[in-house]
N, C-alpha and C positions, 0 to 999 in steps of 0.2 A: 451785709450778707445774712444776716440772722432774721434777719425783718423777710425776707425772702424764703428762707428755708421755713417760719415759723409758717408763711401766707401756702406756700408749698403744706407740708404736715398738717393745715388746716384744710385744706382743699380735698387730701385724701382719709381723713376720717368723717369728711361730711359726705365722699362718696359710699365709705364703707357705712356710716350709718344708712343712708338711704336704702340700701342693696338689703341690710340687715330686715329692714322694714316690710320687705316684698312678703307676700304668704310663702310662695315657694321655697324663698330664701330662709323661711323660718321652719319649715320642716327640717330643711338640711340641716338647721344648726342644732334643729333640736335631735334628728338624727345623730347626729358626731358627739353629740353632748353626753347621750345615752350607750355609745358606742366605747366611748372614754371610759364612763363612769362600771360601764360593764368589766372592761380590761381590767379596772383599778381593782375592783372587787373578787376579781379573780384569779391576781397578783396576792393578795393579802391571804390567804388559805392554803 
């Protein structure tokens, strides 16, 4: 079963790398990254 769940877990981070990879998809992240790091710093004050 382990052999399966790893082949499973391996299947969905080679999707999510891919997705990451797209242009569009790297705005978003960089969006949400800058959207985070803005809350954090506006937390601290």
């Amino acid at each position: 079963m382990k052999i399966m769940r790893s082949a499973a877990l391996l299947g969905v981070a080679k999707k999510v790398y891919d997705e990451a990879r797209k242009q569009h998809n790297q705005a978003k992240i960089k969006s949400a990254v800058d959207q985070v790091k803005a809350r954090r710093a506006g937390k601290r004050r």
